[in-house]
C-alpha positions as CSV (number, residue, x, y, z in Angstrom):
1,X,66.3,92.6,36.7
2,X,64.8,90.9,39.4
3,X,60.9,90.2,40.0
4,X,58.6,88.2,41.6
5,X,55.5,87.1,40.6
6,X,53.5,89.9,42.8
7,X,56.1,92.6,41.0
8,X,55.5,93.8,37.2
9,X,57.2,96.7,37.2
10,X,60.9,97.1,37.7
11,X,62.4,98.2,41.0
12,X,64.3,101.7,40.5
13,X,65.1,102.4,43.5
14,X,65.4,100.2,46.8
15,X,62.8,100.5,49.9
16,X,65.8,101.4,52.3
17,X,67.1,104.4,49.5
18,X,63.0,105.4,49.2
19,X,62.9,105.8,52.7
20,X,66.3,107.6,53.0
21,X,64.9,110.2,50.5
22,X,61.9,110.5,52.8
23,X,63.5,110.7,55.7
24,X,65.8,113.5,53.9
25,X,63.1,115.4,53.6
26,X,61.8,115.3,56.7
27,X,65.3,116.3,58.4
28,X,64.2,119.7,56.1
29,X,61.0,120.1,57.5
30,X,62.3,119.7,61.2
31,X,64.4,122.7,60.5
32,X,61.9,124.6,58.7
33,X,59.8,124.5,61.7
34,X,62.8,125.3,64.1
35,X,62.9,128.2,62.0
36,X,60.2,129.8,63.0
37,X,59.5,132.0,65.9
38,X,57.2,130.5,68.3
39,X,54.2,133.1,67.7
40,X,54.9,132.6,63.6
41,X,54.7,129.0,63.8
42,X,51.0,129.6,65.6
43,X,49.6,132.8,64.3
44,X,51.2,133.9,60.9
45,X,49.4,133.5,57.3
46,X,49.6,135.2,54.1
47,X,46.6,135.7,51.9
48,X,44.3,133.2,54.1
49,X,46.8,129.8,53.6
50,X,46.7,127.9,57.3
51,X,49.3,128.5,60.0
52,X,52.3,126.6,59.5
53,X,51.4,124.4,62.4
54,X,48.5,123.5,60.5
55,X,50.0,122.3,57.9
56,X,52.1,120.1,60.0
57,X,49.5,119.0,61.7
58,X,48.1,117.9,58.6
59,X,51.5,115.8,57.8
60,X,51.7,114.5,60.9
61,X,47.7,113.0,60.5
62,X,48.7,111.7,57.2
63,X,52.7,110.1,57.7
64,X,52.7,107.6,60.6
65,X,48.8,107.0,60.3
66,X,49.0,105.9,56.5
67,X,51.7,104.1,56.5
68,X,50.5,102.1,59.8
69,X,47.4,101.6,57.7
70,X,50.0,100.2,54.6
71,X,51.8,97.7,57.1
72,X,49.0,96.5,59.3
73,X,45.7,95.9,58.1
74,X,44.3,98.5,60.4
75,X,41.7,101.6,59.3
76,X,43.3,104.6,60.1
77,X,41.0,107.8,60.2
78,X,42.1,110.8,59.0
79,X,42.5,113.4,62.1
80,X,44.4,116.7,61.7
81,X,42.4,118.1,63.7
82,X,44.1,116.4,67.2
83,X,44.5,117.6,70.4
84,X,48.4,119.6,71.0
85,X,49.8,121.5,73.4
86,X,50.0,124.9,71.4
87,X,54.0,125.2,71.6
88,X,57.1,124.3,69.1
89,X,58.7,122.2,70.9
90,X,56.0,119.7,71.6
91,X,55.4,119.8,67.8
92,X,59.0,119.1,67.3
93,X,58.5,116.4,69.9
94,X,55.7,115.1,67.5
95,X,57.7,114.9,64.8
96,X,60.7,113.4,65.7
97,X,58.1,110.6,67.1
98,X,56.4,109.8,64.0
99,X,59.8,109.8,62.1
100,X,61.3,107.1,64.4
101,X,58.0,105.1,64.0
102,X,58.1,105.7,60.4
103,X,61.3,103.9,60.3
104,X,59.9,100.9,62.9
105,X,57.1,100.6,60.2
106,X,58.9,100.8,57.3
107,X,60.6,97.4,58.4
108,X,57.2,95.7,57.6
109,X,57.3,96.4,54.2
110,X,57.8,93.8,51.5
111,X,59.1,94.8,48.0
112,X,56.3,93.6,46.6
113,X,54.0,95.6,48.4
114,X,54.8,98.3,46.3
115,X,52.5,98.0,43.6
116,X,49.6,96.2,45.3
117,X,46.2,98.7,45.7
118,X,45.2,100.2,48.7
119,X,42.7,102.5,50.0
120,X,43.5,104.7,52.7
121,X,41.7,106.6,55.4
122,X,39.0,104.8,54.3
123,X,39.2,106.9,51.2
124,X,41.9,107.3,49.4
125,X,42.9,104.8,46.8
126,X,46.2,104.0,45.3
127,X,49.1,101.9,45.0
128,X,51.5,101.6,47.9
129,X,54.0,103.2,46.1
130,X,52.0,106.3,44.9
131,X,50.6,106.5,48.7
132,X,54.2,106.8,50.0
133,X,54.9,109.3,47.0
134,X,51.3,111.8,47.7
135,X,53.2,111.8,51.6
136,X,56.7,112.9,50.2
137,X,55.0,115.0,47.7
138,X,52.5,117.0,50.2
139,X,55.2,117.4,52.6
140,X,57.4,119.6,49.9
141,X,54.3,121.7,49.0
142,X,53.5,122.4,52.6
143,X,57.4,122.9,53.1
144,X,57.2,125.4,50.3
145,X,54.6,127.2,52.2
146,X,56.5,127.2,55.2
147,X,59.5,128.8,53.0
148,X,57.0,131.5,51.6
149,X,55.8,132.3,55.5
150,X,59.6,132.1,56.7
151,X,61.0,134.6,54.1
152,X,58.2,137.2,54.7
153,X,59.2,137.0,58.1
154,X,62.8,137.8,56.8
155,X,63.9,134.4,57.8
156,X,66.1,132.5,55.4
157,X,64.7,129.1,55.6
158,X,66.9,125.7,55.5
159,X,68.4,124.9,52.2
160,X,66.4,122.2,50.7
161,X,68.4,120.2,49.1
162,X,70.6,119.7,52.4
163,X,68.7,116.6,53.5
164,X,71.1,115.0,56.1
């Protein structure tokens, strides 16, 4: 096993198979929002839970901006509320953007980075690692969501363990 001085704890997985994972999941989400009818995606909601574009609004303030936080220094403030055109395909748009910036970004990061302490959004404090976890993590629940909306709508959603 391999460490630096910066690392205590042992690597389990790489940064390039972290980000694969990541990425897998995001490839689901894409296609859980192509699932949905362009009026669903906007208007529909079950027992007062957000829109599905507001939940993926809310990914798309927390993904790119935090991890361009991690990687460069900069405050990032936490804004789901943005300005959008109010139509699936710019949101698809959106993300596809973020993901290939996510990628760009993740260049930037040093293994050791990992386990350093960070406060994000000017708020939220954490590890690196379980920063990058809370995105992957939020992005199932509000995918879950999104699966819960789709199947009321009789709409069999992506299978969510086909990540490529």
């Amino acid at each position: 096993m391999e460490t630096t001085a910066k690392q205590t704890k042992p690597q389990v997985v790489s940064p390039a198979e972290l980000l694969e994972h990541w990425q897998g999941h995001r490839r689901v989400t894409r296609r859980t929002i192509e699932a949905f009818p362009e009026d669903a995606f906007f208007n529909h909601s079950i027992g007062g839970m957000r829109p599905f574009y507001k939940m993926v609004m809310e990914l798309l303030a927390i993904a790119e901006p935090g991890l361009r936080e991690i990687t460069g220094d900069k405050p990032e403030s936490f804004d789901e509320e943005f300005k959008h055109e109010k139509n699936k395909e710019y949101f698809l748009k959106l993300w596809d953007d973020a993901t290939e910036a996510i990628n760009t970004l993740w260049e930037k990061l040093k293994p050791e980075q990992f386990q350093e302490n960070i406060t994000l959004f000017g708020q939220y404090e954490g590890t690196v690692y379980s920063q990058i976890s809370y995105f992957i993590d939020n992005e199932i629940h509000h995918r879950a969501q999104g699966y819960v909306y789709l199947r009321s709508l009789g709409i069999e959603p992506p299978l969510f363990y086909m990540r490529d």
